[in-house]
NUBA-546527 format. One line per field, with one value per residue (C-alpha): residue number from 1; x, y, z; residue in three letters. Coordinates in nm, 2 decimals. Layout:
BEGIN
resi	NUM, ...;
xx	X, ...;
yy	Y, ...;
zz	Z, ...;
resn	ala, ...;
// end
This chain:
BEGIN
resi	1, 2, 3, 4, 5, 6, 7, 8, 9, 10, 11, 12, 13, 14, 15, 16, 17, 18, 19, 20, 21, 22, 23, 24, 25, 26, 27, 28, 29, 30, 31, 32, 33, 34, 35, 36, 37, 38, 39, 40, 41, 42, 43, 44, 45, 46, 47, 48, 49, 50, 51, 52, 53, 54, 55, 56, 57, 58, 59, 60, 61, 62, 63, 64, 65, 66, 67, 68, 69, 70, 71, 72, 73, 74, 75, 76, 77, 78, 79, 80, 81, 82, 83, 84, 85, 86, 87, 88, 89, 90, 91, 92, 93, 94, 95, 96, 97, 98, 99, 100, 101, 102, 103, 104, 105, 106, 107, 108, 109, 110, 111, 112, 113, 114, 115, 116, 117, 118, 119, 120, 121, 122, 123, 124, 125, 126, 127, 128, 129, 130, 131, 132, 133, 134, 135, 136, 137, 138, 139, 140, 141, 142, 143, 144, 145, 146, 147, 148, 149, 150, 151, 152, 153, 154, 155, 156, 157, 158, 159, 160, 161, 162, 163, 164, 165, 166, 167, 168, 169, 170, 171, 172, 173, 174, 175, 176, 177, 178, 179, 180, 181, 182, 183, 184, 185, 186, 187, 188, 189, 190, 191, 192, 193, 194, 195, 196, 197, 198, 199, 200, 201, 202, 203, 204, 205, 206, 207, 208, 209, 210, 211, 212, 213, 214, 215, 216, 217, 218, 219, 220, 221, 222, 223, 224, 225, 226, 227, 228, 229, 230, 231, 232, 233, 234, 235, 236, 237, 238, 239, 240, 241, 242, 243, 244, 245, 246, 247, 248, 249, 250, 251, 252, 253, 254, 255, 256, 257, 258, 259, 260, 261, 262, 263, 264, 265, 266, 267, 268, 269, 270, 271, 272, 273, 274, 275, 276, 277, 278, 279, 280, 281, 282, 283, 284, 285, 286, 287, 288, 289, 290, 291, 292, 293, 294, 295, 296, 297, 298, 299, 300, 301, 302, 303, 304, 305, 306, 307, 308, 309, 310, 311, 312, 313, 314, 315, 316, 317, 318, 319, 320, 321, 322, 323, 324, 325, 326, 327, 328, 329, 330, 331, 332, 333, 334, 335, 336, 337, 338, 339, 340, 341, 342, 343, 344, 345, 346, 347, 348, 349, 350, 351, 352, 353, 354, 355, 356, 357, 358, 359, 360, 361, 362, 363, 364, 365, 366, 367, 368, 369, 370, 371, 372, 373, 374, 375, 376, 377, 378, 379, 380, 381, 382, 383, 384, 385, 386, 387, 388, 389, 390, 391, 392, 393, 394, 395, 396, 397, 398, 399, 400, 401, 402, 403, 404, 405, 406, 407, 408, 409, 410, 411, 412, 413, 414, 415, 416, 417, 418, 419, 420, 421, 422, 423, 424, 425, 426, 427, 428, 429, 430, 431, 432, 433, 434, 435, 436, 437, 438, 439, 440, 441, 442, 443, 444, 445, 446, 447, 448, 449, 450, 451, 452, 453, 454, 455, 456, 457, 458, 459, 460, 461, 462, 463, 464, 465, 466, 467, 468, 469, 470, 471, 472, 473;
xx	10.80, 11.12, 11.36, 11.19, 10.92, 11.07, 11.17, 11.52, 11.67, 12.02, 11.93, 11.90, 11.56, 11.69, 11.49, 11.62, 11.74, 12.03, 12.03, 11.87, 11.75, 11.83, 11.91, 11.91, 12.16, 12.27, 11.93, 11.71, 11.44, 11.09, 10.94, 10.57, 10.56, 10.39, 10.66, 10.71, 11.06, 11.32, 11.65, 11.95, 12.20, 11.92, 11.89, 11.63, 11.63, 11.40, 11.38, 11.09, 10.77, 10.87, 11.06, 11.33, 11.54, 11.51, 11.82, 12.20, 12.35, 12.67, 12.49, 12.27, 12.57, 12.76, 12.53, 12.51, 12.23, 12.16, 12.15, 12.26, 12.09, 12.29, 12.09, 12.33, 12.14, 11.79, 11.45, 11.29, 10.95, 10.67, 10.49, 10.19, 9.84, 9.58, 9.22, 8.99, 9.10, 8.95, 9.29, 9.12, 8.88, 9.18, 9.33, 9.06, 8.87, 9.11, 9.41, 9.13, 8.84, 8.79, 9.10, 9.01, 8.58, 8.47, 8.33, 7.96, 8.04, 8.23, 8.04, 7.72, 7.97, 8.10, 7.77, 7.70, 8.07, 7.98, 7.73, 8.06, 8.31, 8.11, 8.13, 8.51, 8.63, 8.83, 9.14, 9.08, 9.03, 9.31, 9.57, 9.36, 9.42, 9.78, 9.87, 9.70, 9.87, 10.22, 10.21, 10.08, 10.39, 10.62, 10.47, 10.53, 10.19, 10.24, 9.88, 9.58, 9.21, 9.02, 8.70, 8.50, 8.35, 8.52, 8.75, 8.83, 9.09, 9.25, 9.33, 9.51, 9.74, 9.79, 9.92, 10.08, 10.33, 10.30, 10.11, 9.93, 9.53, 9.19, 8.98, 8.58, 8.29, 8.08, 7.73, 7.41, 7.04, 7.03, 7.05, 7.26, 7.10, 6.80, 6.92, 6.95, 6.90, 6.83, 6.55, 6.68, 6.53, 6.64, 6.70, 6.64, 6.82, 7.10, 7.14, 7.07, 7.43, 7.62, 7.62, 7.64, 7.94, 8.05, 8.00, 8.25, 8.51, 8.52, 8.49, 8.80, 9.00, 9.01, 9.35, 9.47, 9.84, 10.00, 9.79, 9.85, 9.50, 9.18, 8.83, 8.52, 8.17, 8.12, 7.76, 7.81, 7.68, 7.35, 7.19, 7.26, 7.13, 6.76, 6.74, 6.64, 6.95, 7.19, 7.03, 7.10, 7.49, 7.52, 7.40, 7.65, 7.97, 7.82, 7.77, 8.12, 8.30, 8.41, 8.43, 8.28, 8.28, 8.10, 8.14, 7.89, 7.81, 8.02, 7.80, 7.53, 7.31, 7.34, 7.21, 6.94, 6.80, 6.85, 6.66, 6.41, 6.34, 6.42, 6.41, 6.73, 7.12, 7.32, 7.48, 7.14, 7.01, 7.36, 7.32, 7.30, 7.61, 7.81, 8.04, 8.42, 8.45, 8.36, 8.52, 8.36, 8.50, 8.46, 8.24, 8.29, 7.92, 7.91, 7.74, 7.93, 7.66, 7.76, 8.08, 8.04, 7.79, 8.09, 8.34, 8.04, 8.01, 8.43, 8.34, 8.65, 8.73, 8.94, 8.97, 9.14, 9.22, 9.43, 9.15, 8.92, 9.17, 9.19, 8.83, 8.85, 8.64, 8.80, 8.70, 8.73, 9.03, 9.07, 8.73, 8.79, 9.10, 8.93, 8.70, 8.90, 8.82, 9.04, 9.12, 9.36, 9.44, 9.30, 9.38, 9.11, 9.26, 9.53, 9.76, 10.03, 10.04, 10.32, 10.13, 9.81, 9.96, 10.06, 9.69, 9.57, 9.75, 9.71, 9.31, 9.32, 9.52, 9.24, 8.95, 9.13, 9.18, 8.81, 8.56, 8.71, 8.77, 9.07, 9.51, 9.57, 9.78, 10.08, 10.38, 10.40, 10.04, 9.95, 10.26, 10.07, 9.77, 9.92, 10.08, 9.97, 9.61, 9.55, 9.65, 9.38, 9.13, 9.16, 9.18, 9.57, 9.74, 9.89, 10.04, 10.10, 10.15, 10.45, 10.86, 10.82, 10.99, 10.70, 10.53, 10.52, 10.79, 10.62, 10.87, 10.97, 11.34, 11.32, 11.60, 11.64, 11.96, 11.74, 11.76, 11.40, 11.47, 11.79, 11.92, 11.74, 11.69, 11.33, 11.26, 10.93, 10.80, 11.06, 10.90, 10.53, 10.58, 10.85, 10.84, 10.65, 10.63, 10.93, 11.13, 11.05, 11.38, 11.31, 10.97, 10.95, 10.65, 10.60, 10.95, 11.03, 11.21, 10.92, 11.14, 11.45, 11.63, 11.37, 11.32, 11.01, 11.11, 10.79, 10.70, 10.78, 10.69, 10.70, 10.50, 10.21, 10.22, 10.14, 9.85, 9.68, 9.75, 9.55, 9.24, 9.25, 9.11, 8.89, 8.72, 8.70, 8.53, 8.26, 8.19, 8.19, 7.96, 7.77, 7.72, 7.62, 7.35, 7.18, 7.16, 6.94, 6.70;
yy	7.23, 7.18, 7.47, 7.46, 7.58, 7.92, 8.17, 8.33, 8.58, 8.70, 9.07, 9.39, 9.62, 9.97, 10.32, 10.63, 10.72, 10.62, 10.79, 10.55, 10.60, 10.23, 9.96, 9.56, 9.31, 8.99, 8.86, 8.56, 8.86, 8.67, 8.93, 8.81, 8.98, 8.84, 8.58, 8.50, 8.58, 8.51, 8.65, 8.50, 8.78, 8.97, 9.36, 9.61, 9.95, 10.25, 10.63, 10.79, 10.57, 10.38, 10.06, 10.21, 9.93, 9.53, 9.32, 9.15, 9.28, 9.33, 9.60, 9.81, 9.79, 9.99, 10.34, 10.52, 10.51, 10.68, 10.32, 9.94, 9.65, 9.33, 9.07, 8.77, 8.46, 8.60, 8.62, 8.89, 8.92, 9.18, 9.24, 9.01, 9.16, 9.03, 9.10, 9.03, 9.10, 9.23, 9.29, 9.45, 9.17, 8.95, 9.03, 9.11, 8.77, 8.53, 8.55, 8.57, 8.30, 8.15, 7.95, 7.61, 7.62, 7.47, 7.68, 7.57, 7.66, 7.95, 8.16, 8.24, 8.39, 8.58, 8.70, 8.80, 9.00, 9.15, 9.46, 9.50, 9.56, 9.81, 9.99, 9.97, 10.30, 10.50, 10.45, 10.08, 10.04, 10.22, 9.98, 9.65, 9.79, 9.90, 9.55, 9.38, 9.58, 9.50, 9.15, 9.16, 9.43, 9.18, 8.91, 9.11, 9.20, 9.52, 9.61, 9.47, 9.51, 9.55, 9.56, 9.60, 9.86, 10.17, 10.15, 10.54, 10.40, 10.16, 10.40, 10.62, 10.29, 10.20, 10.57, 10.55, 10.22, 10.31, 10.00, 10.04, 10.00, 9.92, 9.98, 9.97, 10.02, 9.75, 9.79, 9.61, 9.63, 9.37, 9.46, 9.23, 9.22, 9.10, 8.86, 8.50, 8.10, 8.21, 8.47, 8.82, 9.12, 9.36, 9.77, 10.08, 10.23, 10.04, 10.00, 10.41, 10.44, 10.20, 10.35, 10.72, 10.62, 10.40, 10.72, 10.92, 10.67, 10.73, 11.10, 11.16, 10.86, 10.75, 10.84, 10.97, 10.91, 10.99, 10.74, 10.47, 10.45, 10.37, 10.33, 10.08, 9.96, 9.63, 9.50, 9.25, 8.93, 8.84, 8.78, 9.10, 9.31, 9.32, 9.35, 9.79, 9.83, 9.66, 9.83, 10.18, 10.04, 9.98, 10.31, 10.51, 10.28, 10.34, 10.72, 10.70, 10.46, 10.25, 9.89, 9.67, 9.34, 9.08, 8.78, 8.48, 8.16, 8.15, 7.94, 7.69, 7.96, 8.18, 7.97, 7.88, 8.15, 8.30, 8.01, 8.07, 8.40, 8.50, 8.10, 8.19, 8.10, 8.39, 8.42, 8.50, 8.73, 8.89, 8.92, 9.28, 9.39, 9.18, 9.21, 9.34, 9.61, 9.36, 9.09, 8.83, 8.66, 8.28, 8.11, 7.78, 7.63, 7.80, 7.57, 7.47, 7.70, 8.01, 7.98, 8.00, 8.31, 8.49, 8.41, 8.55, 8.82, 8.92, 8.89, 8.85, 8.62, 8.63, 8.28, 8.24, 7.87, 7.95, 8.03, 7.81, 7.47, 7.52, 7.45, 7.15, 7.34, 7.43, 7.66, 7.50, 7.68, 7.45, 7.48, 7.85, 7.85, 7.57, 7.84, 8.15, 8.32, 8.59, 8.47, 8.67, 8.54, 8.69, 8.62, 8.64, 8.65, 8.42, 8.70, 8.45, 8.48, 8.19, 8.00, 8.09, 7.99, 7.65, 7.59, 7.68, 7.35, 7.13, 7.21, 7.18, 6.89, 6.71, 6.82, 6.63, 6.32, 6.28, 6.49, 6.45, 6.83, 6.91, 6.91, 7.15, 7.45, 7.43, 7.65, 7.92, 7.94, 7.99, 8.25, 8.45, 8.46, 8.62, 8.92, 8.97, 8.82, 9.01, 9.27, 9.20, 9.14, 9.52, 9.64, 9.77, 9.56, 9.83, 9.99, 9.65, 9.31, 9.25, 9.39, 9.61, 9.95, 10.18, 9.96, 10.11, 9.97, 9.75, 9.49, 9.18, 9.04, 8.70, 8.56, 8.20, 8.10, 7.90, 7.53, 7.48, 7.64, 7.53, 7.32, 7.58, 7.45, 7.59, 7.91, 7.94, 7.56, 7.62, 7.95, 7.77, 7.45, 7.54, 7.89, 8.12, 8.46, 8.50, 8.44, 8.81, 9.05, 9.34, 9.55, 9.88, 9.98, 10.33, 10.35, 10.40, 10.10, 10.05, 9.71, 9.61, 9.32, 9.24, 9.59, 9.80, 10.17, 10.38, 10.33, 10.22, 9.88, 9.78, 10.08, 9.99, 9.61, 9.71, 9.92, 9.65, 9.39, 9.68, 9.76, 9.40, 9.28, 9.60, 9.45, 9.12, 9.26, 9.43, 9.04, 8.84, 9.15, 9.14, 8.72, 8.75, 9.03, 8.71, 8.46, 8.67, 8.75;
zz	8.65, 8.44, 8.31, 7.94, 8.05, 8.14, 7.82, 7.91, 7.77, 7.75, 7.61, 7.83, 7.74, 7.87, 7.87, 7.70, 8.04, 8.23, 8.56, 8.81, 9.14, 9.26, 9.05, 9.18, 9.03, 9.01, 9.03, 8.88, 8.76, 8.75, 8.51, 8.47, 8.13, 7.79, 7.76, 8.07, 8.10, 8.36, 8.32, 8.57, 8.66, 8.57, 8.73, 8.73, 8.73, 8.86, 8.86, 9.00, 9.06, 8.74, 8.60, 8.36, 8.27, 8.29, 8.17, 8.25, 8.53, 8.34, 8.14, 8.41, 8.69, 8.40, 8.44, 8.78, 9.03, 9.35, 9.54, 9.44, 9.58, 9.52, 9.53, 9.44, 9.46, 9.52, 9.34, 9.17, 9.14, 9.11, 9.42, 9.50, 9.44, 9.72, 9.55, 9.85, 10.21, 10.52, 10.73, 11.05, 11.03, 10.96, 11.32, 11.50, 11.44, 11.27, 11.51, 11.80, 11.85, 11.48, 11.42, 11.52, 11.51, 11.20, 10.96, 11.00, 11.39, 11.29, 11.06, 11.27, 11.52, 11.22, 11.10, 11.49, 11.50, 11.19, 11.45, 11.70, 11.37, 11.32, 11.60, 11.65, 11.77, 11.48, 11.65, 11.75, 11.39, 11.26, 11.46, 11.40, 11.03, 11.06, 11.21, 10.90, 10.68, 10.80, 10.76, 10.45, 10.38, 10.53, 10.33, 9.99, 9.90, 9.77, 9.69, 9.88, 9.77, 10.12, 10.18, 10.54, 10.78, 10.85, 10.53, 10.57, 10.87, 10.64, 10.41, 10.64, 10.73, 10.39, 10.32, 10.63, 10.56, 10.17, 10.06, 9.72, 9.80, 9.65, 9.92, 9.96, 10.24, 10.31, 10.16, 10.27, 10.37, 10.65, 10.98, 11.16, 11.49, 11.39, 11.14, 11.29, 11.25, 10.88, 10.93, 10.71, 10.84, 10.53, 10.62, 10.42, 10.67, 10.66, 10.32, 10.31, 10.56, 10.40, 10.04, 10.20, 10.40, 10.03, 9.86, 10.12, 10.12, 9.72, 9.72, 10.07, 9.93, 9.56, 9.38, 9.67, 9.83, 9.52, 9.32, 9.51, 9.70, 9.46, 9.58, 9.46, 9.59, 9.74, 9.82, 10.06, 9.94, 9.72, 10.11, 10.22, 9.95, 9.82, 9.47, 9.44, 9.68, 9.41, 9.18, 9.35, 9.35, 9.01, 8.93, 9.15, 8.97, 8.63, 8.72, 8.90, 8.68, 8.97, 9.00, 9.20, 9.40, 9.61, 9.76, 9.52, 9.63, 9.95, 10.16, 10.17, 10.37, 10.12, 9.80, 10.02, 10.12, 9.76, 9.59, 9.85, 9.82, 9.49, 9.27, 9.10, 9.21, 9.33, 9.00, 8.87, 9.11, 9.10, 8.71, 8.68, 8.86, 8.67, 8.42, 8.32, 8.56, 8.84, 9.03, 9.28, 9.55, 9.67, 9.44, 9.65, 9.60, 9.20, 8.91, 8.61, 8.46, 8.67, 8.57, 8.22, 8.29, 8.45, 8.17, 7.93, 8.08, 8.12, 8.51, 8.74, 9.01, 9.31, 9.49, 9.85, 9.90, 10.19, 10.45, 10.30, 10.29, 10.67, 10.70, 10.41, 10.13, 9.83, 9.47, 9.16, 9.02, 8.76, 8.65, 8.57, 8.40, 8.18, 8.11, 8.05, 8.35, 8.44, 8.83, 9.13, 9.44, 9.77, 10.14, 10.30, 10.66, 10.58, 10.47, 10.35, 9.98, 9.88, 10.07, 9.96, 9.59, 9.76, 9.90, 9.51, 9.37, 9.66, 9.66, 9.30, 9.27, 9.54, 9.31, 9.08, 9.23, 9.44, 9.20, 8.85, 8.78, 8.49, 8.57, 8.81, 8.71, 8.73, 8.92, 8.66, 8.64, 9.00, 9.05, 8.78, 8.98, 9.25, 9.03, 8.64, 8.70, 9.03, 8.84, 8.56, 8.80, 8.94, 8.60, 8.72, 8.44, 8.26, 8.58, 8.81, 8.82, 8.63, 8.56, 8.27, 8.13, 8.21, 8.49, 8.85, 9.03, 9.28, 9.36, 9.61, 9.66, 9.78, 10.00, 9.79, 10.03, 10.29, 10.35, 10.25, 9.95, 9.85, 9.58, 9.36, 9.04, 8.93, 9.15, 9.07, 9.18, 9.45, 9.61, 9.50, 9.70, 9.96, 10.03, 10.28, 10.36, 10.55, 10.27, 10.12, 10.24, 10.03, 9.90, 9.69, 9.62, 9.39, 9.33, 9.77, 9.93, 10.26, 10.38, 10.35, 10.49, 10.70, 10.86, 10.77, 10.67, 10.65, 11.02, 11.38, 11.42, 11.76, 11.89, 11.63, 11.71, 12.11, 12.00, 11.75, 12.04, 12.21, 12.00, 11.96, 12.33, 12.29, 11.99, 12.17, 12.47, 12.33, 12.09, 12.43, 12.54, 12.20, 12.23, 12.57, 12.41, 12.16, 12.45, 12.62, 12.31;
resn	unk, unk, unk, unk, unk, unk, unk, unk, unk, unk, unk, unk, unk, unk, unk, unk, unk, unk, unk, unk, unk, unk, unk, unk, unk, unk, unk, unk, unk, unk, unk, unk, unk, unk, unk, unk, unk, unk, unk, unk, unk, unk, unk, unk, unk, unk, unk, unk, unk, unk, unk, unk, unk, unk, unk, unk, unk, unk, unk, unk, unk, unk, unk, unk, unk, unk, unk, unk, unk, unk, unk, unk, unk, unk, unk, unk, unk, unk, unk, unk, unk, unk, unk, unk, unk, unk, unk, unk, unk, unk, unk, unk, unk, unk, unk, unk, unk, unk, unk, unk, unk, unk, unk, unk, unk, unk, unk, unk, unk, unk, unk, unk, unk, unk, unk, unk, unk, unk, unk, unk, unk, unk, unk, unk, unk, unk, unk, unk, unk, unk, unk, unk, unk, unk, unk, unk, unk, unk, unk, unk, unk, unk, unk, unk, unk, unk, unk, unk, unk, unk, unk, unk, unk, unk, unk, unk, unk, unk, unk, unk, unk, unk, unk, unk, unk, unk, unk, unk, unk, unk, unk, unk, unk, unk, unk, unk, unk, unk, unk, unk, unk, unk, unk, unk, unk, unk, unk, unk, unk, unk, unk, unk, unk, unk, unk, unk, unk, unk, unk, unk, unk, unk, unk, unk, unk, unk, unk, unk, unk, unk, unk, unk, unk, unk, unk, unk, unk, unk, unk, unk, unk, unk, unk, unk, unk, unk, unk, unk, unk, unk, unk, unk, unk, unk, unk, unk, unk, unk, unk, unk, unk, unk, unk, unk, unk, unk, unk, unk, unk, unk, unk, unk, unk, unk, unk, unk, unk, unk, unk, unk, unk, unk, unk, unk, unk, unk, unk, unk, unk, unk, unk, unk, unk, unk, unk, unk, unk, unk, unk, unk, unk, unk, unk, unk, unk, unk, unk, unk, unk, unk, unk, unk, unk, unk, unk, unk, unk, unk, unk, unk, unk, unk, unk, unk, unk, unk, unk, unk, unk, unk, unk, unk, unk, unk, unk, unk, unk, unk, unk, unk, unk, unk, unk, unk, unk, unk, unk, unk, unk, unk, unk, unk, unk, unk, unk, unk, unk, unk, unk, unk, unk, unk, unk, unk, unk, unk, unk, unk, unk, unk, unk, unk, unk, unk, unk, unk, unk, unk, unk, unk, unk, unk, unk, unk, unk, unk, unk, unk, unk, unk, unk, unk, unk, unk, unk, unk, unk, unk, unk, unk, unk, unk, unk, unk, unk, unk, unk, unk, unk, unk, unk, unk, unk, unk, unk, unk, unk, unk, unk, unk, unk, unk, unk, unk, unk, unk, unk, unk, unk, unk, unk, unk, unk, unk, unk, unk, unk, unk, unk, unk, unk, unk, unk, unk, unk, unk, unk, unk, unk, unk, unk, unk, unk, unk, unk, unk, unk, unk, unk, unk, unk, unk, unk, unk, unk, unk, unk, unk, unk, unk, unk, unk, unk, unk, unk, unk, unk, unk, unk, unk, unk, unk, unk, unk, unk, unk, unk, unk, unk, unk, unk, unk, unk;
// end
């Protein structure tokens, strides 16, 4: 993408107030606002949990602050906003067995791991949680929206390292154990627990850590959920005012057991719960025609190329931005955002060249769904998801000064194409520097790595346990 595409500007906007708690200079300041605007020598200033100032360096380095971050020849960006992850599921499975099956191979294994995640110990989960959570820290995702069993110990680790969280309880009907080669066996029971424990999560959790932690409901999937269970969700987030989200049309298995059961798509049968206070996650097998239903009814979408290119699937991106969707990225287990954004064009750009689907985005477009339009897709956009006077000050500095990253002429298609998560030196998040230079700030690393190394082979054990459990039935 060529300079013109950018807006610069040359003019500071300041606040009323001059008396910073840290400003950063010298920057190219990647502001994600309405016009897009990047401002070299740029600098940014903060007081409190806010964004007080954005502008030339020569005018902000003029008024005192509390600290100075120089961050000649670096990138400026707000913190990236992951709308679908599962981090203890992320470590305990993805960096474990899963990497190299194929995903047809994979995902009964998945479905089978799903009984032993459950039954992590609170501990056990807590460091399988804490280890996600850093490298998506170190990665400069600022705020994650995460979404498994147990959800009540991932909020104590993203209060812990003083990430910014959207966190839900898995909620189904289905009882995994008896659920195999395609035969459901739905639970009242289950689905009974699950919103209960839902319920709690909201009620211990929601705006807490000084507003950084928020809470939703997340059915499962369409084949997890009978239809009077969804309808018992829906009820509680109306009554609540919560949102809500699901994975749609994630797998073959699913539409066809849906079309079987129910003779409707899972955009259909999902009908009910959606809308503009809900997002849904995949939509790797949706219609043309499911599409347009979600951009009717102001449904969001959070797509995760990253996981899904590994296994040679891909979402058509294109598709909803033709359409007006309002799309985030998520991670899915491949915590990696930059390259998450790189996985969005190259899976878009094949859908263009060997099914006909519309231009890909291009660098500007996908770096917007991994800030402002994550943002949208939480209904955060007024508090996240871009550098503006008034905006919380989550923010990333990106160490530009790397030979894959250098001649530097377009930052943004730079950091796109050639970037990765390593790259990210510095992340603030509510106004509180949690890593800088490299070096997390909140907590004690090395301790916490041993123990999710720990609860790791713990988790493990009881699968191999668990699988050993299904060859005998």
């Amino acid at each position: 993408m060529s300079e013109k595409n950018h807006v610069y500007t040359e003019m500071p906007i300041l606040s009323g107030n001059k008396m910073f708690d840290i400003v950063i200079s010298n920057a190219t300041v990647v502001t994600m606002d309405s016009a897009r605007r990047i401002i070299k020598r740029g600098a940014v200033a903060i007081e409190g949990q806010q964004i007080v100032g954005i502008g030339k360096s020569q005018e902000l380095d003029k008024e005192p602050s509390d600290t100075k971050i120089d961050a000649e020849g670096d990138l400026v960006l707000p913190g990236f906003i992951d709308v679908h992850s599962h981090v203890q599921s992320a470590v305990a499975s993805l960096r474990g067995y899963g990497l190299e099956a194929p995903v047809r191979a994979a995902y009964p294994r998945w479905w089978r791991q799903m009984m032993v995640r459950r039954n992590v110990s609170d501990e056990d989960r807590y460091y399988l949680g804490m280890g996600g959570c850093l490298l998506d820290l170190r990665f400069g995702t600022t705020t994650l929206a995460d979404w498994d069993f147990g959800e009540d110990a991932i909020a104590k680790a993203v209060r812990d390292l003083g990430l910014r969280g959207f966190l839900g309880e898995y909620l189904y009907g289905i009882d995994f154990l008896k659920t195999q080669d395609g035969i459901y066996v739905f639970s009242s029971d289950d689905a009974k627990r699950t919103l209960k424990a839902g319920l709690k999560l909201v009620d211990n959790w929601n705006d807490q850590a000084d507003g950084r932690i928020s809470c939703f409901l997340g059915p499962l999937a369409p084949d997890t959920c009978p239809p009077q269970f969804l309808g018992e969700i829906k009820r509680e987030a109306d009554i609540r005012s919560l949102r809500i989200t699901t994975h749609l049309a994630q797998s073959q298995g699913e539409l066809k057991f849906i079309k079987e059961e129910y003779s409707a798509s899972p955009v259909d049968y999902m009908r009910d719960l959606l809308g503009q206070n809900t997002w849904v996650a995949h939509c790797n097998y949706i219609t043309d025609e499911g599409i347009r239903v979600l951009k009717e009814t102001q449904t969001k979408v959070g797509l995760c190329p990253h996981v899904y290119a590994r296994e040679g699937e891909s979402t058509p991106l294109a598709k909803f931005l033709g359409q007006g969707c309002i799309v985030g990225l998520g991670t899915d287990g491949a915590p990696d955002m930059i390259r998450n954004m790189e996985m969005a064009m190259v899976a878009a750009y094949f859908r263009r060249g060997f099914l006909s689907e519309p231009d890909p985005p291009n660098s500007q477009k996908v770096l917007e769904l991994a800030t402002i339009g994550g943002a949208k897709v939480l209904g955060k956009d007024r508090e996240i998801g871009s550098l503006e006077v008034g905006k919380k000050a989550d923010i990333i500095i990106i160490d530009m000064n790397k030979p894959h990253l250098v001649p530097n002429v377009d930052p943004v298609a730079n950091l796109v194409y050639y970037g990765n998560g390593n790259d990210v030196k510095t992340v603030i998040i509510d106004g509180k520097i949690v890593m800088e230079n490299r070096t997390i700030k909140t907590v004690d690393e090395e301790p916490i790595l041993q123990k999710t190394q720990e609860a790791a082979l713990n988790a493990w054990s009881k699968f191999y346990s668990e699988e050993r459990l299904f060859a005998d039935t």
